[in-house]
C-alpha positions in Angstrom: 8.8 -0.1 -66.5 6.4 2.3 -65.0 6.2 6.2 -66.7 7.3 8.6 -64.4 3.9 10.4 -64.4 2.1 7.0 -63.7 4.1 5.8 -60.3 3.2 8.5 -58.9 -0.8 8.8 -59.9 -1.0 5.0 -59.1 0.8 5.7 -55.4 -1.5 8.8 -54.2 -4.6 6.6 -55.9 -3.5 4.4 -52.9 -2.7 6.4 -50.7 -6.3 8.1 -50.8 -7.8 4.7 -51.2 -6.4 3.5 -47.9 -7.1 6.4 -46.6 -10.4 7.1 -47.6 -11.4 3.6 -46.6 -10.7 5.1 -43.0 -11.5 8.9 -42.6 -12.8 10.4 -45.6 -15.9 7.9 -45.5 -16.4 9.2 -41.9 -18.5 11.8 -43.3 -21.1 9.5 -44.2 -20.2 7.8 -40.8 -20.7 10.5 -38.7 -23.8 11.3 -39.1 -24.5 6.9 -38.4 -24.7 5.8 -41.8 -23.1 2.6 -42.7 -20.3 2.0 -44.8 -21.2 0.9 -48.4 -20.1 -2.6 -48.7 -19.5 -2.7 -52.5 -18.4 -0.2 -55.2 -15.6 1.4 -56.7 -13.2 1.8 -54.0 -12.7 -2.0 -54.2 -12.3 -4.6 -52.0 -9.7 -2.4 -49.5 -12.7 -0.3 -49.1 -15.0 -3.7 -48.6 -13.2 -4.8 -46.1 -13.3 -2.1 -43.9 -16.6 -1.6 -43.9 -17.4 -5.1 -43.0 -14.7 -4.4 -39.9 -17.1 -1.2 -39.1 -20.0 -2.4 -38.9 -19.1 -5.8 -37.4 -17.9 -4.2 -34.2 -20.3 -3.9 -31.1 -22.2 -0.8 -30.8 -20.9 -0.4 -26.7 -17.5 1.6 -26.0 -17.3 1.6 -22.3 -14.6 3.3 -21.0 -12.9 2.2 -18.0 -12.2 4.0 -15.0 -8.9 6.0 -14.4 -6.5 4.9 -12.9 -5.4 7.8 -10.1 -4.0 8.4 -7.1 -5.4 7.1 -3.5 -4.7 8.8 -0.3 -3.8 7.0 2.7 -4.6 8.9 5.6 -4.3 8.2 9.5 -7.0 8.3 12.3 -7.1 12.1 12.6 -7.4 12.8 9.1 -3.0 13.1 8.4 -1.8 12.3 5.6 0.2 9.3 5.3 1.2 8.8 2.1 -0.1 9.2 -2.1 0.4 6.0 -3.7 -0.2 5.3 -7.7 0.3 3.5 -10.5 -0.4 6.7 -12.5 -0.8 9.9 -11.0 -3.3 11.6 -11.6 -6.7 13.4 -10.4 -9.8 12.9 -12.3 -11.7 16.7 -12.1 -14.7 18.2 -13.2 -14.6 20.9 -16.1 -15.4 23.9 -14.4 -11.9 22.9 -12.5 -10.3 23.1 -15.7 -8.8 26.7 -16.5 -10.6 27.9 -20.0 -7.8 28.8 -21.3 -6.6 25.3 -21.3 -9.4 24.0 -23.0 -8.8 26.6 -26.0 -5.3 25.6 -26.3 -6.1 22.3 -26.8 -8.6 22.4 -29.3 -6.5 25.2 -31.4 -3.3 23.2 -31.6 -5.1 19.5 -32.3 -8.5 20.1 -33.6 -9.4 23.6 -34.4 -12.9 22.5 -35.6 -13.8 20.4 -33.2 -17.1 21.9 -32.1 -18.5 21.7 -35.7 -17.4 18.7 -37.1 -18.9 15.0 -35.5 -16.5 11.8 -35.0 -14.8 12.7 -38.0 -13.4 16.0 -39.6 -14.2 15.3 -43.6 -12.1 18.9 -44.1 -9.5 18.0 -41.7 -9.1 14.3 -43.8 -8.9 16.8 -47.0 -6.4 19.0 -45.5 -4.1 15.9 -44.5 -3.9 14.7 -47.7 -3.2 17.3 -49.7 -0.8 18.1 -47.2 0.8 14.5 -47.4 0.3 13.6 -50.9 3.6 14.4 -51.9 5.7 11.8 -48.4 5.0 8.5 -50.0 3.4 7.4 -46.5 -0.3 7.1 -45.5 -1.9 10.8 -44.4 -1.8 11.2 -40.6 -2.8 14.1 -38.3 -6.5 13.9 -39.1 -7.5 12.4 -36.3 -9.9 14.5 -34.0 -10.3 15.1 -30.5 -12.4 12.0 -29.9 -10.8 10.0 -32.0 -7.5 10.9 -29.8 -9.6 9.7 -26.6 -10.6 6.8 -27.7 -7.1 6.0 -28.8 -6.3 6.8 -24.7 -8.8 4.6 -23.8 -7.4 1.8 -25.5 -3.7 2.9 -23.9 -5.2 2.7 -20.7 -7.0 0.1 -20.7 -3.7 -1.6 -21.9 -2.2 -0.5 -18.2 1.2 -1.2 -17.8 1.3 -3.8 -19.9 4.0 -2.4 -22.7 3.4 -5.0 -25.7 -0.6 -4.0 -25.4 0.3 -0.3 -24.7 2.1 -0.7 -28.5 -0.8 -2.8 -29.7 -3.5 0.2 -28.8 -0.8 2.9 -30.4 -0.3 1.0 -33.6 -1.3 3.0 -36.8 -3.1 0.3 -38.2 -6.2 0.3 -41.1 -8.1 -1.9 -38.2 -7.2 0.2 -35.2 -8.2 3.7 -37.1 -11.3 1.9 -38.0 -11.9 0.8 -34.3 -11.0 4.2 -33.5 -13.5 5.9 -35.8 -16.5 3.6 -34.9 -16.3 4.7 -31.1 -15.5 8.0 -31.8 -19.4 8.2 -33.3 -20.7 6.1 -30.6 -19.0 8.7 -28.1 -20.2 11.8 -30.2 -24.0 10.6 -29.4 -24.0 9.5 -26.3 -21.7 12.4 -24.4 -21.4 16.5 -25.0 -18.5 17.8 -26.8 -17.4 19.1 -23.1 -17.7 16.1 -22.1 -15.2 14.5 -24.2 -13.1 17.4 -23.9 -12.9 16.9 -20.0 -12.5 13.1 -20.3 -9.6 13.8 -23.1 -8.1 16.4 -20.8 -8.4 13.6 -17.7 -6.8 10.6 -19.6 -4.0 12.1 -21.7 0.1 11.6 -20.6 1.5 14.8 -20.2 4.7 13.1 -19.6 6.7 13.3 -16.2 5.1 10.9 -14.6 2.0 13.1 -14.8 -1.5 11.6 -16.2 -4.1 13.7 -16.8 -4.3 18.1 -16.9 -4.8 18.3 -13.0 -1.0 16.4 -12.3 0.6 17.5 -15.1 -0.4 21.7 -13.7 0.8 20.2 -10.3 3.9 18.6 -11.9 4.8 21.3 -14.1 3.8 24.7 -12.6 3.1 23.8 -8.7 -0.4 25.2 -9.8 -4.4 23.6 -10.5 -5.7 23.2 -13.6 -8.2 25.9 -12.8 -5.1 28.5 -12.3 -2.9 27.6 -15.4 -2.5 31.3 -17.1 -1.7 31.5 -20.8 1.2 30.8 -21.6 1.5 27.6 -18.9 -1.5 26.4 -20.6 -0.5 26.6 -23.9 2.9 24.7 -23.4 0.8 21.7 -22.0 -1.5 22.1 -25.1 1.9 21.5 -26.8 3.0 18.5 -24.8 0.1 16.2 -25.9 1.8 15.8 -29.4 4.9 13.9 -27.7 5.2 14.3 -23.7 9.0 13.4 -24.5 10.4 15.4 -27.4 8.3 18.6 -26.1 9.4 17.4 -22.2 10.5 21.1 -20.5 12.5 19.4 -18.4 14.9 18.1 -20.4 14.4 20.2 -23.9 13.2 23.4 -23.2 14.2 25.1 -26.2 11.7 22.3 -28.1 9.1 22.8 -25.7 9.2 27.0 -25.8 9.0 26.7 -30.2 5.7 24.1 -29.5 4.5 26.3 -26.8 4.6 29.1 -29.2 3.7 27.5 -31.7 0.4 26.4 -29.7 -0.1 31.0 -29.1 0.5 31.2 -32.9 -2.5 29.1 -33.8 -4.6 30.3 -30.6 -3.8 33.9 -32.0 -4.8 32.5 -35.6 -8.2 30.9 -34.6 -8.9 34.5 -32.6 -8.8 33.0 -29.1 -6.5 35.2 -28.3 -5.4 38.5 -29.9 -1.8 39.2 -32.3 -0.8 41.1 -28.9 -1.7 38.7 -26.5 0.0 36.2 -28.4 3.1 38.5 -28.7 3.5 39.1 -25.4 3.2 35.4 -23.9 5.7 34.8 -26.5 8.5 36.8 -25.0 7.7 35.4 -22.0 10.2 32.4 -20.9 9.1 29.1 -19.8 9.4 29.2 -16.3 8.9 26.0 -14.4 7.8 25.0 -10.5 8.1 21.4 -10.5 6.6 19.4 -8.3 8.9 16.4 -8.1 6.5 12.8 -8.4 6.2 11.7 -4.9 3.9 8.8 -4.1 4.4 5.4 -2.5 5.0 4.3 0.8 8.8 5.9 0.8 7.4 9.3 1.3 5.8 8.6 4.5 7.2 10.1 7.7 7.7 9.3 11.0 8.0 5.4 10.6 4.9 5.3 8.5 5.7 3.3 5.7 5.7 0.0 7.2 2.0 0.8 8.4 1.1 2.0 4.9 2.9 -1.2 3.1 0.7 -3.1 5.3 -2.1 -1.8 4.2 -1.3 -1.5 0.2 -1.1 -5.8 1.6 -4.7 -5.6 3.2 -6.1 -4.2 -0.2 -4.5 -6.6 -2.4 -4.8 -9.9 0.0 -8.6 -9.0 1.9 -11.5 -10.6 0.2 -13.5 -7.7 1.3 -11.9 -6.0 -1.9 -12.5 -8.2 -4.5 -13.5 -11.9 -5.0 -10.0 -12.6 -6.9 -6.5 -11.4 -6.4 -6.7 -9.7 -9.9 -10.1 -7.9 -8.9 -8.3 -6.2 -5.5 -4.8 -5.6 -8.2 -7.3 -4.1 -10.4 -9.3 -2.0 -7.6 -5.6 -0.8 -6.3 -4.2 0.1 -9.8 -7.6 1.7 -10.5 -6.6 4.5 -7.4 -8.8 7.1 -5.9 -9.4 5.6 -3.4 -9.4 7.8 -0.1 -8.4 5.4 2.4 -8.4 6.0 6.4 -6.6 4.0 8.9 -6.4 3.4 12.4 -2.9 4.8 12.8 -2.6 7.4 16.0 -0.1 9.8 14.7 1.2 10.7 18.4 1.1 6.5 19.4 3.6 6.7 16.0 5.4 9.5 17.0 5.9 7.8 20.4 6.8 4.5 19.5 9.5 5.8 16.5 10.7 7.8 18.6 11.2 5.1 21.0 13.1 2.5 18.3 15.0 4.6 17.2 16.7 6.2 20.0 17.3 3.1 21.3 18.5 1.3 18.3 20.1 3.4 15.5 19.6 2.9 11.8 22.9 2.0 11.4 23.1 -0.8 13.9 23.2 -4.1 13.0 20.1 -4.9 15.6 16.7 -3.4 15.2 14.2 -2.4 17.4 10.9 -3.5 16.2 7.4 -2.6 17.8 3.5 -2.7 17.4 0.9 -0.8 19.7 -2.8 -2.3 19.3 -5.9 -1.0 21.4 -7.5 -3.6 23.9 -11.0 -4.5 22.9 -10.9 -3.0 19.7 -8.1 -4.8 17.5 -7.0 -1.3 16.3 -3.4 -1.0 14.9 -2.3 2.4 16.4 1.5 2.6 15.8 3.9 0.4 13.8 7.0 0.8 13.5 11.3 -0.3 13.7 14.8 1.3 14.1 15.5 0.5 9.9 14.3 3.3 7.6 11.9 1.7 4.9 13.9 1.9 1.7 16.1 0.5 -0.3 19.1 2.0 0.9 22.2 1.5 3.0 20.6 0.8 6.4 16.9 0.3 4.6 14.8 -2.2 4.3 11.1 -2.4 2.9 10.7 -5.5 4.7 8.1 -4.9 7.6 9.4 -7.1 10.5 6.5 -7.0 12.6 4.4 -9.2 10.5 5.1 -12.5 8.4 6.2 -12.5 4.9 2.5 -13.1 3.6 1.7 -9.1 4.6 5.2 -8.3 3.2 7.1 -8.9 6.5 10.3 -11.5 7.6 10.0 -14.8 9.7 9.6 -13.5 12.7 11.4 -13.6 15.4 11.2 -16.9 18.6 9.6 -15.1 21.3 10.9 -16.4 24.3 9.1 -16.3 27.5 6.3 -13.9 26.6 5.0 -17.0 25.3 4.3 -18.1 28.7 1.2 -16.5 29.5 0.0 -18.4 26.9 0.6 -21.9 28.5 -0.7 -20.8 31.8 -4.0 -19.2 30.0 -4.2 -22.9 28.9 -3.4 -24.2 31.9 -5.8 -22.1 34.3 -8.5 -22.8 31.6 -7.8 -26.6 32.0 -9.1 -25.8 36.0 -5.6 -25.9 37.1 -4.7 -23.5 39.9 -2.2 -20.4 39.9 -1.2 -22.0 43.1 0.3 -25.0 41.4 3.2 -25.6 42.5 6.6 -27.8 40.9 9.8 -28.2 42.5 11.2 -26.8 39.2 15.4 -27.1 39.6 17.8 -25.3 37.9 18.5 -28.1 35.0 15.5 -31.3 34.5 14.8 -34.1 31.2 12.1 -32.2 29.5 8.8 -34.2 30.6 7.2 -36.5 28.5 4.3 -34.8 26.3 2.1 -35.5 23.2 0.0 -33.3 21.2 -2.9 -33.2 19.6 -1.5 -35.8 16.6 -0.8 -38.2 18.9 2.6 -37.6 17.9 4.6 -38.5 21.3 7.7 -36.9 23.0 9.2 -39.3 25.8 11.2 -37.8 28.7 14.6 -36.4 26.7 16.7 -33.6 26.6 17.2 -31.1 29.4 16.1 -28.0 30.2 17.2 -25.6 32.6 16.4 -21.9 34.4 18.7 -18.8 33.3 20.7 -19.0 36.7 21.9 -21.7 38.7 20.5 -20.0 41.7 16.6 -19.9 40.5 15.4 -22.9 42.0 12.0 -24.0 43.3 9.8 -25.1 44.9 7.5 -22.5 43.0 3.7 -21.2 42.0 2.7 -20.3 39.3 2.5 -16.0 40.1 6.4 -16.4 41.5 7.2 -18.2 38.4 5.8 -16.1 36.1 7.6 -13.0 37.7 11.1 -14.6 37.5 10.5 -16.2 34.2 11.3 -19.9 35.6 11.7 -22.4 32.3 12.0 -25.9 34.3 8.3 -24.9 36.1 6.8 -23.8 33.0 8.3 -27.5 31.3 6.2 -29.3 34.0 2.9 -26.9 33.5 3.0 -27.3 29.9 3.4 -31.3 30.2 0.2 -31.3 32.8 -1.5 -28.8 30.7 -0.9 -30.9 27.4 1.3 -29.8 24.3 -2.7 -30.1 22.3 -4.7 -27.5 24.6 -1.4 -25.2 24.7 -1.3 -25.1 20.7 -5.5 -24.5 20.8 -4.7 -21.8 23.2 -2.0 -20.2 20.9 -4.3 -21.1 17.7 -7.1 -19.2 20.0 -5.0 -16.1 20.3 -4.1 -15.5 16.4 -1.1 -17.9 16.5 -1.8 -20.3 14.0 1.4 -20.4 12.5 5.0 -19.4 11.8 5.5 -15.8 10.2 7.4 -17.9 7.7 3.7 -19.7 6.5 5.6 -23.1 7.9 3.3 -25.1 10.7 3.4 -24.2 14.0 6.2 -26.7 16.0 4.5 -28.4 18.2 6.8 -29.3 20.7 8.6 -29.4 24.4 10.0 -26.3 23.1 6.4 -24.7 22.8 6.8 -22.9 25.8 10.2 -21.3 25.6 8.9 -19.6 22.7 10.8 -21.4 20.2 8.7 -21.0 17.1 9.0 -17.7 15.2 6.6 -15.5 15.6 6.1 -11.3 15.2 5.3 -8.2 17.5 1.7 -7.7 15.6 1.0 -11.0 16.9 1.9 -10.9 20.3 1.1 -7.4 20.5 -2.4 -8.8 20.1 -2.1 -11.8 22.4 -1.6 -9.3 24.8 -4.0 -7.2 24.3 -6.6 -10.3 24.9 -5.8 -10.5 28.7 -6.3 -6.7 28.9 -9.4 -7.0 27.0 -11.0 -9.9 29.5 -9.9 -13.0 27.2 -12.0 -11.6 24.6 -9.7 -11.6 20.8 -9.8 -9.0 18.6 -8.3 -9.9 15.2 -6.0 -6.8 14.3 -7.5 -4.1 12.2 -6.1 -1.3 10.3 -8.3 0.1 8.1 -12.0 2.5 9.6 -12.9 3.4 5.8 -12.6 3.4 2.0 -13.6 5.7 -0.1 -14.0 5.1 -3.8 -13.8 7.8 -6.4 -17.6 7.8 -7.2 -18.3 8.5 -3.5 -19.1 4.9 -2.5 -17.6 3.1 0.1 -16.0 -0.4 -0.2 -16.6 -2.7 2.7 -13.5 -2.5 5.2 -12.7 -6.0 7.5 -13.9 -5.3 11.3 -12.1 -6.6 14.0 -13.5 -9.9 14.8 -14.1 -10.1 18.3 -15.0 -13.3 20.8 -13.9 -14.6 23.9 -11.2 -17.4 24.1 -10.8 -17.6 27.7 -13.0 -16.9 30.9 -12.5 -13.3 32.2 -11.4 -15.1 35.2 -8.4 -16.4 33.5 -7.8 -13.1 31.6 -7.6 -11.3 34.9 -5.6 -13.9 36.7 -3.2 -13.7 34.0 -2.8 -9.9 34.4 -2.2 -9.9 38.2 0.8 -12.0 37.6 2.2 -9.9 34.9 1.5 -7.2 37.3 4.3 -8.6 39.7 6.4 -9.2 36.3 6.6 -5.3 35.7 6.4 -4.9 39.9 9.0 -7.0 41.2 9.8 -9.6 38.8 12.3 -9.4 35.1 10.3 -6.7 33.8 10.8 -4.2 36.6 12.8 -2.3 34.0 9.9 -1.4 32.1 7.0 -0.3 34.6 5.4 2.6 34.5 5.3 4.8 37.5 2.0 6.6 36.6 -0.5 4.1 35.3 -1.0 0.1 36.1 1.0 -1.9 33.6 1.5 -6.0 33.2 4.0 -7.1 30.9 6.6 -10.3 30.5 10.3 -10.3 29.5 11.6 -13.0 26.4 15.2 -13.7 26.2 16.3 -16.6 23.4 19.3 -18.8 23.4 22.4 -17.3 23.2 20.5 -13.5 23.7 19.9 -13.6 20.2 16.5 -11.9 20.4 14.9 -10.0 23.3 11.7 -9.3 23.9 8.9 -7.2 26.0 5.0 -7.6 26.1 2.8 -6.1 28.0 -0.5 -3.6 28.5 -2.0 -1.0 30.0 -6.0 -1.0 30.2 -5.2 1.2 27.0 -3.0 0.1 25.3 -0.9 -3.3 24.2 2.4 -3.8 22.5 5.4 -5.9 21.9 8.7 -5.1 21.0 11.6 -7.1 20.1 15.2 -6.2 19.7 17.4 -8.6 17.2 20.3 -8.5 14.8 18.6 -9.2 11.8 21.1 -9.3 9.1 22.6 -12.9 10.6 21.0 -13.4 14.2 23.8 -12.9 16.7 24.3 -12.7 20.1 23.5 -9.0 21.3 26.1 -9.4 24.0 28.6 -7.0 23.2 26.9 -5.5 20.7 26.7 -1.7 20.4 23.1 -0.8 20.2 21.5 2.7 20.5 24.8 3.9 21.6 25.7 1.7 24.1 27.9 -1.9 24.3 25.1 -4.0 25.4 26.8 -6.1 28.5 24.5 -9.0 29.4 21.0 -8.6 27.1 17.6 -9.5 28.7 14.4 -9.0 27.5 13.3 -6.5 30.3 16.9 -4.4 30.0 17.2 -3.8 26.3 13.6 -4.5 25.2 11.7 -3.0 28.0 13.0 0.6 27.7 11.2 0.1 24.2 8.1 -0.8 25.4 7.9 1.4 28.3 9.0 4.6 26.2 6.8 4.0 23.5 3.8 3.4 25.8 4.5 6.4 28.4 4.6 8.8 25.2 1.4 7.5 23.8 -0.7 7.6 26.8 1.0 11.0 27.7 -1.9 13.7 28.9 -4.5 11.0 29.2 -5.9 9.7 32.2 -4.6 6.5 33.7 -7.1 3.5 33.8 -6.8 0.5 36.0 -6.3 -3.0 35.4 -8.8 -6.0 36.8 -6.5 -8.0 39.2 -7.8 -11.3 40.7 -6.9 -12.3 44.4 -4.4 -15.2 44.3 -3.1 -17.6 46.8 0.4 -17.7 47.9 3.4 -18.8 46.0 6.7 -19.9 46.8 7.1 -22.5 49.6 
C-alpha cells in the first residue's frame, strides 16, 4: 500500500510530466528549438518529441466558410444562404474594445509571450495540482486558433468536429507545433483577427462580425463595452454563456470579462463599475439565410441556382469541389432575375391559382436571343409547410424540380418546325376528320409503329380539309397525326432534341412515339418557355442561363456558363412558325390570351381528361410558358375551384392564358412594343 504522502507526490509527478511533455517544453519551442529526444523526463516525454518534430513544417489554413449573397439583375437582394454565417472582415472593422476583451479574459499576455505562455503553463498547474486531472486553460490565443482550424476544417462532419476538440497528448502537440509555425509567419494582429474571424459565438453566429449582428443588431466596429465584453465571455462555451437562453450566466461571465479588463488596466475600476450595473440588453437579429427568406416567388429561382453551383462543371471539376466551393460561401453571386418580370409573373400565379388550391399555376419568362431566365415562379409558397413545397416544378428533378408536366399541343410547333425544315409547305393540306387509326410511323431506331389506335380532334365539329396555318390556330390533332407521319417520328424527335428537349423531366428517355405530337411526354415550363423563345429569336437556341457573375471572396471571379447560342432552324421557318401562332393568339384557341398593345404568338395545350393546361407563347421580348395542373394526384380541372372560381370546361387558352398574358403585360409594362417577323403564307382551309 502506497503512504499517503507518496500517492500524491507520485500523481502531480505525472501530472507535470504529461504536461510538461506538452506546454511547459514550449518555451524551448517557441523560440524553434527542438524537443530533446532523450533525458529525464522519460519515454512520455520521448515520444512527444518525436510526434513534434515529425509533423510537416506547413499549417495552411483553409478558407472560411461564410455567407454568399444572391442577388438579382438590378443589384436586389435575393436571398443569404450558408452553411455557417459569417463575414470574414479586416481588423480595423473590428471595434478595439473587442480585441482587449478578448485577450484580457483568454490570454492576458498574449503580446509577450510566442506560441506558448511558459508562465501561463506555471500558473495552470499550480492552479490544478491539487483536481487529480491533467492542467488545462493554458492554451494561448494561437493555440485556440489553430484548434478552430482543425474544427473547421472538420465542417459539419460531427465525429471529426469531436476528433479536432479532443484533449489529447497528440492533438495539444499538433496544436503547439502550428501555433509556432503561425507565430513566424503572421503578426500577432494577425492572428488575433483570424481568431476573431473563425471562432463560434454560438447562435448560429461564426465569426465577431455575425455574432455583433446576431446579438446586438450592430458591426463589429460599433460593439461598445459592455456588448463587447459579453462576447469576449461567450468564446469559453457559446452554450452555457448563450444570453439567450441563460442570461443570468452570461451577465456574471460578462462581468467577469470587465473585472479582468479593469484588472489588466484596459479599462479603469470606474469604467468597469459602471458597465457592470448596466444590464445585458439584447437586439437579436434572428438567423435568416436560405432560399425560404426570399420574397416575391424568389426561392425557386434561388434553389435553382444553389443547383447550378453544385451541378455546373464551370465550378469545379468534381461534385465535391462545387459542394466544397458552395459550403466555402462568400461568394457574391448575380443573376439574371428581373425583379418587376417576378413581380409580374407571381403576381400573375397567384391571383389566379391560390396557395391553397389543389392546382398550381406554374410559369417561366426567358429573353429571346439571350437565354436569360428573368422570372420563375408558381402559385405554392416554397416551404415546407401546409400548402409548401420546395419542389421547383418548372424544371426536372435533376435541378431539384418534379416530372413535369405532358404538354399538349404547344408541342406542335415543334412538329411543324420539323416539318417546314423537311421542305414541306404551310400549305399542306390533310383531310384531317374528327376521329382516324393513328398513321403508320417509325423512328429513328427503326423501331416501327403500324396503323393502330385512333385519334381524334377535341370536337366532333372540327373537321377538315385543312392547312397547316388553320390547323395550327384551332389546334387540330388528326392533321397534326398525318404531318408528323410525313414528317417522320426521327426528324420530329431531332427537332425536339434541337430545341433543349432531350428528355423527360423525370431523367427517363424521351417516348418516341404516335403520341409525340399530342405532347404526351412530360416535360416543364423552363423548357418550353425556351422552345419558344427560339422562334422569336429567328430559330436560333439559346440554352437557358441564370447566372451574369460570381464573385469570390478574394475578389476573383469564377467562370459563369453563357448561353450557348446556334441556329436549329432556317429563319424562314422560325418566322413561318410565328405568323401562325400569330392567328393562334388572333383568331384561333389562344384568343384569350392576346395582347391588345404589342404583337404576340402563342399556342394553347389541353391533356386528356383536362388534367394539365397549358399556354406558350412570345413577344419580340419576351417568352414564357405556363401550366396549370393539380399536382398532388393529377385530376381533372373540370369542376375544380381554382383562383376562386369553379373551373367549367378547362382549356389551355381559358385557364392558362390569363397566366401567360398577365404575367407578360405586367413585365413589358412602360416599355416600348416591338414587332414580330411574319412570313406571307398561302391560303388554308379548302
Amino acid at each position: 500500500m502506497h503512504s499517503p504522502r507518496s500517492g500524491p507526490a507520485g500523481s502531480l509527478f505525472t501530472r507535470i510530466l504529461r504536461f510538461l511533455g506538452v506546454s511547459v517544453l514550449a518555451g524551448a519551442l517557441a523560440a524553434g528549438i527542438a524537443l530533446p529526444v532523450a533525458g529525464g523526463l522519460g519515454v512520455g516525454a520521448k515520444s512527444a518529441a518525436e510526434s513534434f518534430n515529425g509533423l510537416p513544417d506547413a499549417f495552411k489554413a483553409p478558407p472560411l466558410s461564410q455567407a454568399s449573397q444572391i442577388y438579382d439583375a438590378d443589384g436586389g437582394l435575393i436571398a443569404t444562404v450558408y452553411d455557417r454565417d459569417r463575414t470574414v472582415i479586416s481588423g480595423d472593422h473590428i471595434a478595439p474594445v473587442m480585441r482587449t476583451a478578448l485577450i484580457d479574459i483568454e490570454d492576458n499576455r498574449f503580446y509577450q509571450h510566442g506560441a506558448a505562455d511558459l508562465q501561463g503553463v506555471l500558473r495552470a498547474l499550480n492552479k490544478n495540482a491539487a483536481t487529480g486531472g491533467v492542467a488545462q486553460g493554458a492554451s494561448t490565443l494561437t493555440q485556440q486558433y489553430v484548434k478552430n482550424v482543425f474544427v473547421e476544417q472538420a465542417g459539419s462532419d460531427q465525429k471529426a468536429v469531436l476528433e479536432a476538440q479532443r484533449q489529447t497528448l497528440g492533438r495539444k502537440i499538433q496544436e503547439l507545433r502550428y501555433a509556432i509555425e503561425l507565430e513566424r509567419t503572421l503578426s500577432k494582429d494577425q492572428i488575433l483577427t483570424n481568431y476573431l474571424n473563425i471562432t463560434f459565438f454560438g447562435e448560429q453566429a461564426y465569426g465577431i462580425e455575425a455574432a455583433a449582428t446576431r446579438y446586438f443588431s450592430v458591426s463589429a466596429k460599433d460593439l461598445s463595452l459592455p456588448q463587447a465584453a459579453l462576447l469576449a465571455g461567450l468564446v469559453q462555451s457559446p452554450s452555457m454563456y448563450d444570453p439567450v437562453t441563460h442570461p443570468q450566466a452570461a451577465k456574471q461571465r460578462r462581468d467577469t470579462v470587465l473585472n479582468q479588463m479593469a484588472k489588466y488596466g484596459s479599462i479603469s475600476a470606474a469604467q468597469a463599475q459602471r458597465a457592470i450595473s448596466t444590464p445585458v440588453r439584447l437586439k437579436v437579429s434572428a438567423p435568416r439565410q436560405g432560399c425560404i427568406t426570399a420574397h416575391l416567388g424568389e426561392g425557386f429561382f434561388c434553389d435553382y441556382v444553389h443547383r447550378i453551383v453544385l451541378s455546373d462543371p464551370a465550378f469545379g471539376r468534381t461534385a465535391a469541389e462545387r459542394r466544397a466551393l458552395w459550403s466555402r460561401g462568400g461568394l457574391q453571386i448575380r443573376t439574371t432575375l428581373s425583379p418587376k418580370a417576378q413581380k409580374a409573373l407571381q403576381d400573375s400565379v397567384t391571383s389566379h391559382a391560390y396557395t391553397t388550391d389543389d392546382a398550381a399555376a406554374v410559369m417561366s419568362l426567358v429573353q429571346p436571343g439571350t437565354g436569360k431566365i428573368v422570372a420563375m415562379g408558381q402559385s405554392r409558397d416554397y416551404g415546407l409547410g401546409a400548402h409548401q413545397t420546395e419542389i421547383n416544378l418548372n424544371v426536372g428533378t435533376r435541378m431539384g424540380g418534379g416530372l413535369g408536366f405532358p404538354t399538349g399541343s404547344t408541342f406542335k410547333p415543334i412538329v411543324a418546325a420539323a416539318a417546314l425544315e423537311k421542305g414541306m409547305s404551310p400549305d399542306q393540306k390533310y383531310p384531317a376528320p374528327y376521329s382516324m387509326p393513328w398513321p403508320a410511323m417509325s423512328d429513328c431506331a427503326g423501331n416501327t409503329y403500324p396503323e393502330n389506335g385512333e385519334v381524334h380532334n377535341d370536337s366532333p365539329s372540327l373537321t377538315g380539309p385543312f392547312g397547316m396555318p388553320d390547323a395550327m390556330a384551332q389546334s387540330v390533332n388528326t392533321y397534326f397525326a398525318q404531318l408528323e407521319a410525313d414528317t417522320g417520328l426521327c426528324d420530329v424527335a431531332k427537332m425536339a432534341n434541337a430545341l433543349g428537349i432531350t428528355a423527360q423531366a423525370g431523367g427517363t428517355k424521351l417516348q418516341v412515339v404516335p403520341s409525340l405530337t399530342l405532347g404526351s411526354n412530360d416535360l416543364t415550363p423552363l423548357e418550353m418557355a425556351n422552345v419558344y423563345a427560339t422562334f422569336a429569336n429567328h430559330g436560333t437556341y439559346c440554352t437557358p442561363v441564370a447566372l451574369t457573375s460570381v464573385t469570390k471572396p478574394d475578389g476573383g471571379s469564377v467562370p459563369v456558363p453563357g448561353a450557348d447560342c446556334h441556329p436549329v432552324m432556317s429563319a424562314e421557318t422560325a418566322d413561318t412558325i410565328t405568323t401562325m401562332l400569330l392567328g393562334v393568339v388572333q383568331d384561333g384557341t389562344g384568343k384569350p390570351a392576346g395582347l391588345t398593345d404589342r404583337d404576340s404568338a402563342g399556342k394553347t395545350g389541353t391533356t386528356d381528361e383536362s388534367k394539365q393546361v397549358w399556354f406558350a407563347g412570345y413577344t419580340p421580348e419576351l417568352a414564357g410558358a405556363a401550366v396549370v395542373s393539380d399536382t398532388r394526384a393529377p385530376r381533372d380541372l373540370d369542376g375544380q375551384s381554382i383562383g376562386g372560381e369553379t373551373v367549367g370546361q378547362a382549356f389551355g387558352g381559358t385557364l392558362a392564358g390569363p397566366v401567360w398574358r398577365d404575367s407578360i403585360e405586367g413585365a413589358l409594362e412602360g416599355q416600348p412594343a416591338g414587332t414580330l417577323t411574319t412570313t406571307t403564307l398561302p391560303g388554308s382551309g379548302g
